[in-house]
N, C-alpha and C positions, 0 to 999 in steps of 0.2 A: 604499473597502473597509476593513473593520473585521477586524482581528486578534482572535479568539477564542484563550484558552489551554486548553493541552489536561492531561489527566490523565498518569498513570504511562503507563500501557495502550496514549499515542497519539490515545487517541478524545477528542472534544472537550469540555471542559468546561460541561458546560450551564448553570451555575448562571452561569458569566463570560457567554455566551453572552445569557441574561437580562439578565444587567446591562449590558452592551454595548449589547443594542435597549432597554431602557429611558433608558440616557443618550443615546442616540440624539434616542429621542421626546423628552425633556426639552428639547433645544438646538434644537426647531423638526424632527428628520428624519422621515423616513419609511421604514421597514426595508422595503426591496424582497424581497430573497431571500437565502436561505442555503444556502452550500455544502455540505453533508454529505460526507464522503468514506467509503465501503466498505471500507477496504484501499488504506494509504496502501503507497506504492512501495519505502519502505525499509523500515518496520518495523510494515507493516501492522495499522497503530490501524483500530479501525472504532466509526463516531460509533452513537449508539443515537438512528435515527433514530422509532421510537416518543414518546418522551419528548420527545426535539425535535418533534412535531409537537403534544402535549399543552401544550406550553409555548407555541408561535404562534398555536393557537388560544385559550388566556386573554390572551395579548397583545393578539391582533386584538380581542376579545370588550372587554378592559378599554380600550380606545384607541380602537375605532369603526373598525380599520384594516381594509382592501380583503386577503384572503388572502395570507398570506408567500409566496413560490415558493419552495421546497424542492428545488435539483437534486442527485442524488445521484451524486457520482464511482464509479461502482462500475468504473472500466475496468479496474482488475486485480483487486478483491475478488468483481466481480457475478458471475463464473462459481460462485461457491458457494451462490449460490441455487438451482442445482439438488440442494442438499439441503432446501429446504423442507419435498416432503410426503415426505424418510427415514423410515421407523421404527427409531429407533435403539434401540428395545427390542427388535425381531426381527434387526435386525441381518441381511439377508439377502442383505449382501456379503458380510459375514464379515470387516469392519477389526477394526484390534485395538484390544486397548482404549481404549489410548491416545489412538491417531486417532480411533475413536469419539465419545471423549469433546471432544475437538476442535472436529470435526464438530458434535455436538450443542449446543454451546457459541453456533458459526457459526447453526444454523440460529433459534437464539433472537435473533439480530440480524440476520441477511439473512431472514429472512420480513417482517418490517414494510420491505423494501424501496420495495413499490408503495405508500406511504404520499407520495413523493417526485414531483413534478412532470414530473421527466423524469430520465433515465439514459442514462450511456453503457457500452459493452464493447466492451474494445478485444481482440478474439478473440486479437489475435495474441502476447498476453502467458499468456495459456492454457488458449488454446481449438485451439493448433496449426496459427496460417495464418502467412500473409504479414505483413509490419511493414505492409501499409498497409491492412488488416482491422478497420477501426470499424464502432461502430454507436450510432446515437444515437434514443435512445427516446425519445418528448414525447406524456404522457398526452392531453391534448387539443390536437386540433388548431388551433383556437383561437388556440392561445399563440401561433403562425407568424405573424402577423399583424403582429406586431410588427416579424420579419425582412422583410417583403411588401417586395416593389419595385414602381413606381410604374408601372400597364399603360400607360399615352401614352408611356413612354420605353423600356421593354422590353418590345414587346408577345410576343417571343416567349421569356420567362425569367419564373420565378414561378410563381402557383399556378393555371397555367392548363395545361389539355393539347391537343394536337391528333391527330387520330384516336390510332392507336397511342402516338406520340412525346409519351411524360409529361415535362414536367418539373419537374412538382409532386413526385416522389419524393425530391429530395435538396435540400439547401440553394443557393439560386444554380448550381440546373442544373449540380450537378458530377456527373458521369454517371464513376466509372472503374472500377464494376463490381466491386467490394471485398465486396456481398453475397453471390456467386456463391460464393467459396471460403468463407465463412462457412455458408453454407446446404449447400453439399458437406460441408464438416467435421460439422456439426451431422448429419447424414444418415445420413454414412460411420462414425460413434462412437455416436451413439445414445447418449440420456439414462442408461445404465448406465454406458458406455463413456468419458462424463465422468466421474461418479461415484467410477467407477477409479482414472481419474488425476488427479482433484483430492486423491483422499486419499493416493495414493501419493506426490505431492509432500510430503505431512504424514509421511509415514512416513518418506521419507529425509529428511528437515529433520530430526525426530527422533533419529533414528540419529544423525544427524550431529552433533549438539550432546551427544548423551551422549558421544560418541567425542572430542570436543572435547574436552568438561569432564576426562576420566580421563588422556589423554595430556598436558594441559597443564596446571599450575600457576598460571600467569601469562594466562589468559583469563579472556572475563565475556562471556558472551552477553547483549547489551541489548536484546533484545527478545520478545515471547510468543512458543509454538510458531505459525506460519505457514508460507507456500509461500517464506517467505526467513527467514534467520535471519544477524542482525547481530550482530557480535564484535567484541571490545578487546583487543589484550595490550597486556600491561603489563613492562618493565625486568625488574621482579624480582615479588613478590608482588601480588595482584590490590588495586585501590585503588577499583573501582566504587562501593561502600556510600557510600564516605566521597565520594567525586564529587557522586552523588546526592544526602548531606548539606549539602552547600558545605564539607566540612572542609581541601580541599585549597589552595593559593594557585596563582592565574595564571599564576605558572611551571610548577611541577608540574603543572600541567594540561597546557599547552603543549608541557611535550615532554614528558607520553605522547601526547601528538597527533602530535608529529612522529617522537617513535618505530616509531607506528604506520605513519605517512607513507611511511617511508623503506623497512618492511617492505613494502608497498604495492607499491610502486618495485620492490622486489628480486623479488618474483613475479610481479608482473608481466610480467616480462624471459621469462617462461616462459609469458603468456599461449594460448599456442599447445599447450601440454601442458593445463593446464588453470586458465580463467579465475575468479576472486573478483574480486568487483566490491568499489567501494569508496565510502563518501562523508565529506565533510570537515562536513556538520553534520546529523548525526544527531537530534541536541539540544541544549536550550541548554542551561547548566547555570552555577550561581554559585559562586565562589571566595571566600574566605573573606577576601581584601585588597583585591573589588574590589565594587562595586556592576552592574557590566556584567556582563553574562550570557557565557560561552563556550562556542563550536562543540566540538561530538565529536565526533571521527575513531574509524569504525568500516569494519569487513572487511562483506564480503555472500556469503555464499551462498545462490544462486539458482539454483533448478535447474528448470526446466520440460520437461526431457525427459523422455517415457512409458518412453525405456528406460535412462533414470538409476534404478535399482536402489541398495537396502540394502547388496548386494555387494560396489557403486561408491567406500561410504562410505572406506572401509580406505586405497583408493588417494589419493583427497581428503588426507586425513590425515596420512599419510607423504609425500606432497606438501606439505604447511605445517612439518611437522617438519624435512625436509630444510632448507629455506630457513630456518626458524628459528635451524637450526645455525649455518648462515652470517651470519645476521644479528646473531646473539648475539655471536658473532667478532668482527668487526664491530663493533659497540659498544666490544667491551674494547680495541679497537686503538686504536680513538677518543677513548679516555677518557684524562684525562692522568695523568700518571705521578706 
């Protein structure tokens, strides 16, 4: 496995990507396939799978190479391919501009989806099912052949059926019937009714992050508008810019990490009123005394509920505020005298 670096955005660097399978081929390898990810889980980067396909085809074509395979993670971004064919000049949902413009954003990178070998969506991140709601696309069937198990030792497992009883449908005959509540959802919401609430998620993230910005001093939201939106506070004034420059040193870095940590920690405690998720490496990032890259600790808000409303936003907020208070406390108790 080859480590690709990625842009500001998240989405992956293709020019590194290039040079990656070309050092590849130079040492004797062979690039099998590449991961694309849709709408990465925290702070949903999505790769510009077009361009990445324009590039594996001059590779293949300059090298004499057998086609790249392309799988594309779309399990939490691939729901926003149901704005492919939008008219976002008629607009005949009626989002607002904002989200519009979002949206239209999205569908200039989730339409060259099918450009990709196979895909997955995992409904139940927001499509509205059960946690055990996948689906796993593979353009030609073909590809399976590869997964095939051997008919003299499993004659009844594989890509064989008998009368009714398929179990060519799923991989190693795993039968637990996870398309049923996929295909109900999909039925019961109808392709507008996604629509909906794919963009309503965009409109409370929105809200939320302007609501952020104004009430606090000491945040940075680190990532584009999406269906999550990741945050930093920081002691006293916001220090992101200079983070992203390397201007800070490995201390300073490290405990606004654990700053944030400890704020983590204290809301936590109140998960049950209402939960912010959190992760401890957002991004690398370099310090200005070390050559080694450093983890960022960031806040998440994620919201996939249809009846999480703009309304909601108020409550969210004076919920971070409260603990803030106490957190701040806190710190100055801590501090030595």
């Amino acid at each position: 496995m080859v480590r690709v670096k990625v842009n500001n955005d998240h989405s992956m660097d293709l020019h590194d990507l290039k040079s990656k399978m070309e050092d590849v081929i130079a040492h004797g390898g062979i690039p099998i396939y590449v991961l694309a990810t849709m709408g990465t889980t925290d702070t949903f980067g999505i790769d510009d799978i077009y361009e990445m396909k324009e590039i594996l085809k001059e590779m293949e074509h300059r090298y004499q190479l057998a086609p790249i395979y392309i799988h594309a993670d779309t399990a939490m971004g691939g729901m926003y391919t149901f704005f492919n064919d939008y008219d976002f000049q008629m607009n005949p949902l009626g989002f607002d501009v904002e989200v519009n413009a979002v949206l239209k954003d999205y569908q200039d990178k989730f339409r060259y989806t099918h450009l990709a070998d196979s895909m997955v969506y995992d409904f139940h991140k927001l499509g509205q099912t059960p946690y055990i709601t996948s689906l796993l696309l593979i353009k030609e069937k073909k590809d399976l052949v590869y997964l095939d198990l051997d008919a003299s030792e499993t004659p009844y497992v594989g890509n064989r059926g008998y009368g009714s009883y398929h179990t060519s449908y799923t991989l190693e005959c795993s039968r637990m019937g996870s398309s049923i509540a996929i295909y109900a959802s999909l039925l019961a919401f109808g392709f507008e009714g996604y629509q909906q609430m794919l963009a309503n998620y965009l409109k409370v993230n929105i809200a939320f992050r302007t609501a952020l910005k104004a009430e606090f001093t000491n945040v940075e939201v680190t990532n584009e508008v999406s269906p999550v939106t990741t945050f930093r506070f920081y002691p006293e004034n916001t220090r992101w810019r200079e983070e992203l420059r390397g201007e800070l040193t490995s201390k300073e870095i490290t405990e606004i990490n654990l700053y944030n940590e400890e704020y983590a920690e204290l809301i936590g405690l109140d998960r049950d009123i209402i939960f912010f998720g959190n992760t401890k490496k957002q991004r690398l990032i370099f310090a200005c005394d070390s050559p080694t890259r450093i983890p960022v600790y960031v806040h998440k808000f994620y919201t996939t509920n249809p009846y999480t409303t703009v309304e909601e936003v108020d409550r969210y907020i004076t919920f971070l505020k409260e603990h803030m208070a106490i957190h701040f406390k806190a710190t100055l108790m801590a501090e030595p005298v």
